[in-house]
Backbone as numpy.savetxt, mean C-alpha at the origin, in Angstrom:
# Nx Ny Nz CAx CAy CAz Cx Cy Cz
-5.21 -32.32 10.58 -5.07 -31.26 11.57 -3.68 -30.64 11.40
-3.38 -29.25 11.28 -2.26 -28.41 10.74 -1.37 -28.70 12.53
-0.49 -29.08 12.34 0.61 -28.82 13.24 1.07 -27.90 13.77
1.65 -27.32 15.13 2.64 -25.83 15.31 3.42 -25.69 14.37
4.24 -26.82 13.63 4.89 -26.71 12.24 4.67 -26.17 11.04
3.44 -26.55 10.92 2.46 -26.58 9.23 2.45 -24.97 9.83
1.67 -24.44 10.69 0.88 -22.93 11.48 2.59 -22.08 10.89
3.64 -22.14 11.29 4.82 -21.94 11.69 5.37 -21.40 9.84
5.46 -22.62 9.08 5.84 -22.29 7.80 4.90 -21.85 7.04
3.70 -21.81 7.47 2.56 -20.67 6.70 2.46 -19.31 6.94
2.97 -19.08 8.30 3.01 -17.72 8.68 4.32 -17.25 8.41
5.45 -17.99 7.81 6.91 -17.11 7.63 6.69 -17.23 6.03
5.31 -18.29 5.64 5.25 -18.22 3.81 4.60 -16.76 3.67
3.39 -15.86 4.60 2.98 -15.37 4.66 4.01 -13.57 4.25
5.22 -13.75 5.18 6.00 -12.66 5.17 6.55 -13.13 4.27
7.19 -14.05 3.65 7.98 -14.38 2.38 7.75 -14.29 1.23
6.35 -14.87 0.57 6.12 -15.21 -0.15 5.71 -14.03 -0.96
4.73 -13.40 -0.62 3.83 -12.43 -1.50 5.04 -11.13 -1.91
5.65 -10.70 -1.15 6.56 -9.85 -0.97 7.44 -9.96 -2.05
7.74 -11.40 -2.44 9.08 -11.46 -3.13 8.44 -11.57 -4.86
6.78 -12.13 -4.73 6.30 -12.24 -5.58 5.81 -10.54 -6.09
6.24 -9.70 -5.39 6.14 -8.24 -5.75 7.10 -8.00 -6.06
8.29 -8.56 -6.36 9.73 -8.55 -6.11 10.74 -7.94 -5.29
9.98 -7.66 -4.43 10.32 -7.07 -3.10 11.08 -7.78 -2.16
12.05 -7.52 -0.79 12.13 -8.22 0.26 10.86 -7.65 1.55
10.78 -8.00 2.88 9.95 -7.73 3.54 10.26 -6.55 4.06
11.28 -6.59 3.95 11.87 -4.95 4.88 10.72 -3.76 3.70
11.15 -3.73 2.45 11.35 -3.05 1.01 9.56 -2.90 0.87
8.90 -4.22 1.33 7.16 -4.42 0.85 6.45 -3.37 1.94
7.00 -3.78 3.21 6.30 -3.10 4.33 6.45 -1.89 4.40
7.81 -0.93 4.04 7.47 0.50 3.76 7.02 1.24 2.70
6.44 0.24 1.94 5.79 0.67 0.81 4.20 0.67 1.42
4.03 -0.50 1.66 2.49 -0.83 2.32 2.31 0.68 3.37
3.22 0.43 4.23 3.56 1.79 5.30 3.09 2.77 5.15
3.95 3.46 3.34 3.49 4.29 3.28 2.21 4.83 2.43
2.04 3.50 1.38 0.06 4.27 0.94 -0.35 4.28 2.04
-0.08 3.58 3.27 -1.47 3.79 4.40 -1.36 5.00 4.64
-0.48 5.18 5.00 -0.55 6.80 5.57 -0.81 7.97 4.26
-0.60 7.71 2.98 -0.79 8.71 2.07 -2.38 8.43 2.20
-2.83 7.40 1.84 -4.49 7.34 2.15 -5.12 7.85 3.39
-4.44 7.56 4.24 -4.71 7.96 5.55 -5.37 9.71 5.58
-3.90 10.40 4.77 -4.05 11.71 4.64 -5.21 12.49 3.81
-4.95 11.26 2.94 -6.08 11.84 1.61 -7.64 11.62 2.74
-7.87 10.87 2.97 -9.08 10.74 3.49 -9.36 11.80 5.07
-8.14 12.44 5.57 -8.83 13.55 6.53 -9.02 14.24 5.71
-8.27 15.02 4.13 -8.35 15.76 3.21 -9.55 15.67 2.94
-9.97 14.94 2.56 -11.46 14.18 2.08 -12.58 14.43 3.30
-12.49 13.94 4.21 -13.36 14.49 5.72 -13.36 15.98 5.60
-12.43 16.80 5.81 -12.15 18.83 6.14 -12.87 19.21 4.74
-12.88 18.35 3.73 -13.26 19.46 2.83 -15.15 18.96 2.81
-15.65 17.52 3.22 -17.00 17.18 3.12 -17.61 18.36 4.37
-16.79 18.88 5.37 -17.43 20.09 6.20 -17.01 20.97 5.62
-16.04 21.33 5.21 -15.95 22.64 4.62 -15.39 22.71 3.14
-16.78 22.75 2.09 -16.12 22.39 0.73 -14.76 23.26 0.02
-14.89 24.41 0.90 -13.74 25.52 0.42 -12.52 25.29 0.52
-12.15 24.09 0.86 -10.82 24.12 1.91 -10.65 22.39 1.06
-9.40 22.03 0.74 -8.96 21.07 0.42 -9.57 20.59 -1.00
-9.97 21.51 -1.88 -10.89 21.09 -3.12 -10.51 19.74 -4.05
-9.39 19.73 -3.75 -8.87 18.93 -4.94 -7.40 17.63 -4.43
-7.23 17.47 -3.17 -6.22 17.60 -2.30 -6.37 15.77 -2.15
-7.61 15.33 -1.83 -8.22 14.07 -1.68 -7.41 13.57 -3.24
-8.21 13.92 -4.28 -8.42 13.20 -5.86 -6.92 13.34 -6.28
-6.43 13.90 -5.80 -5.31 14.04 -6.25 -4.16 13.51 -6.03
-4.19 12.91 -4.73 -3.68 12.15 -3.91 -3.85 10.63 -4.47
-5.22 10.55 -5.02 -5.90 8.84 -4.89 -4.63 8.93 -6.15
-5.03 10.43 -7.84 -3.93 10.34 -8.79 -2.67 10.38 -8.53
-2.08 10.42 -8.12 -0.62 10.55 -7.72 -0.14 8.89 -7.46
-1.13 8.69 -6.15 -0.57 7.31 -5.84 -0.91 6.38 -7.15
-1.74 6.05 -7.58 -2.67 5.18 -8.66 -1.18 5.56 -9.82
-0.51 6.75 -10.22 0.53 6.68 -11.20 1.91 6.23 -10.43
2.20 6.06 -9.32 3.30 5.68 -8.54 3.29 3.57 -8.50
2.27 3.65 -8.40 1.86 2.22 -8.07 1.78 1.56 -9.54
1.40 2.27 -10.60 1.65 1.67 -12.15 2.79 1.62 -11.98
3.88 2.61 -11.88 5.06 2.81 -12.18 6.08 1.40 -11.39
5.84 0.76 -10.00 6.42 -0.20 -9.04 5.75 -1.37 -10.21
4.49 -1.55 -10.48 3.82 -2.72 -11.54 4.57 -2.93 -12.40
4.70 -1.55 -13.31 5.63 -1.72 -14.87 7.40 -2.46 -14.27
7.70 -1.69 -13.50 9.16 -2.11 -12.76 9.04 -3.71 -12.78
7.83 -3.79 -11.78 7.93 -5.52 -11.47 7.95 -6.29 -12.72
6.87 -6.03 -13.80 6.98 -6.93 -15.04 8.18 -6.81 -15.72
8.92 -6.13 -15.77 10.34 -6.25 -16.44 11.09 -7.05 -15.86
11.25 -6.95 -14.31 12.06 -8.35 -13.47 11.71 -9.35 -13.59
């Protein structure tokens, strides 16, 4: 049976761990996380305005998913060199 202890150092391994294994600190991981949400966030009303109105946002969605998808290689390639 996991302890308040065991619960305690799994949930600060939780903010620690993965983060640093991105080579990140937590401050550095979370406004990254922060911000694809919200770039996805955007892409996908982009994505909604243009499924009602195909005229409007044609390319605004896909372009977005490309942009991020070459930003996020680029933090990958970074990390494998550290």
């Amino acid at each position: 049976m996991a302890t308040g202890t065991d619960l305690h150092k799994n949930l600060l391994a939780a903010f620690v761990e993965h983060p640093a294994a991105a080579g990140e600190k937590y401050g550095q991981h979370c406004r990254r996380a922060l911000r694809v949400s919200a770039t996805l966030a955007f892409a996908s009303m982009a994505a909604l305005v243009h499924a009602l109105v195909p005229a409007w946002y044609t390319t605004r969605a896909s372009d977005t998913v490309f942009e991020l998808h070459d930003d996020l290689q680029r933090v990958r390639a970074l990390q494998e060199v550290v």
